[in-house]
N, C-alpha and C positions, 0 to 999 in steps of 0.2 A: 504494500500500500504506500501512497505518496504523503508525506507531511504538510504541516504547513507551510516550509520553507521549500518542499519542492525535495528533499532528501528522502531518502529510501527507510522505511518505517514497518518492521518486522514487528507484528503481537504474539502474543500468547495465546492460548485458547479462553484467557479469560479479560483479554482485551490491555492487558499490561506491555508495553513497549521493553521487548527482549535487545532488542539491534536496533542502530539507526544509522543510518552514511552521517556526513559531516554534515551543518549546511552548508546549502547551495545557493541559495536567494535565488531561486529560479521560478519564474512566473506559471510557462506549463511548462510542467515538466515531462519527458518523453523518456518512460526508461526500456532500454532494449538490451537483450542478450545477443553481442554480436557473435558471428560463427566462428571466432577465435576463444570463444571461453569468455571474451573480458563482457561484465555487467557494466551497462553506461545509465549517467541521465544527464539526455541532452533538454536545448531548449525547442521547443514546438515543435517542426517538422524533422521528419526523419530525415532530408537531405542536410542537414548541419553535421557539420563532422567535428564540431568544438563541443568537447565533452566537459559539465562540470563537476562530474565526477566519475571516476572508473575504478572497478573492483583491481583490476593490476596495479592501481597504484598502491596496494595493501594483500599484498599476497601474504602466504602463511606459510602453513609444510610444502607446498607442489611447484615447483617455477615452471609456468607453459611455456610455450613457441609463442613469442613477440613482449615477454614480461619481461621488464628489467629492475635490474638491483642498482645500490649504489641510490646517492643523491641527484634529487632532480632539481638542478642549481635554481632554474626561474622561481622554485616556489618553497626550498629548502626541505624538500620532503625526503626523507629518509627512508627507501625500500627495501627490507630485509626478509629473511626466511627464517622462520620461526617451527618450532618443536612444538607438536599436540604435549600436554600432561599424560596423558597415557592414552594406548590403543584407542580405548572407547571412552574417551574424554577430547574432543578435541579443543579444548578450552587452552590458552597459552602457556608452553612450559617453559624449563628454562634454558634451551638451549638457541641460540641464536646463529644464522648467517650474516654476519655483514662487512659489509666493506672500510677499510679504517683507509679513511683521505687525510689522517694525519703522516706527513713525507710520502714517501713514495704508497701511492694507493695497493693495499694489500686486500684478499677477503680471507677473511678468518672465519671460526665456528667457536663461538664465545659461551662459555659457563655461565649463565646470570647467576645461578642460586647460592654460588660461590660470593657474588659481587651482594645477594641480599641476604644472607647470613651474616653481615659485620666485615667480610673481604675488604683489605684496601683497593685493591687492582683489581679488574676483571680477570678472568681465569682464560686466559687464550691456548688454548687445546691443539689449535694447528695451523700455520701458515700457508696462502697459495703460494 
């Protein structure tokens, strides 16, 4: 279902807001599943290709064909891969992919639970 602001608004069976995209301030909004996997909501018609918001830019455990990682400088948004908590939990664990643009850009597989147990430093497990 569409919010007030035009963001993508998941309930519960008893009408309680589970998910919601960020907002978008978008007037209509148009949301489609394009045949790459990525979830869009554009504004009005289906021929705009300016999307204000897309599921790739928040991927999780799966990287598809056309998703990318790494910072997306115009808007500072940071796309990484993240670990289900377990099998049949896919709620966020704590392991991370991401990319460190600190010197020479590396991507790593980052420990959080280390860094949120009291750790000074994140736990970096392995270098590209």
């Amino acid at each position: 279902m569409s919010g007030e602001h035009g963001n993508i608004v998941l309930l519960d069976p008893s009408g309680n807001v589970s998910w919601s995209s960020n907002h978008t301030q978008v007037s209509r909004p148009n949301v489609l599943l394009l045949d790459i996997g990525n979830l869009v909501i554009k504004e009005g018609t289906e021929n705009s290709q300016t999307y204000f918001w897309q599921s790739f830019d928040y991927p999780t455990h799966i990287l598809l064909p056309a998703m990318k990682l790494g910072w997306k400088l115009s808007t500072c948004l940071n796309r990484y891969l993240t670990s289900w908590k377990r099998s049949e939990d896919p709620s966020t664990g704590g392991f991370y992919i991401k990319l460190d643009h600190h010197g020479f850009p590396e991507i790593f597989l980052w420990d959080m639970r280390v860094y949120a147990d009291g750790g000074q430093d994140l736990n970096v497990l392995g270098g590209g």
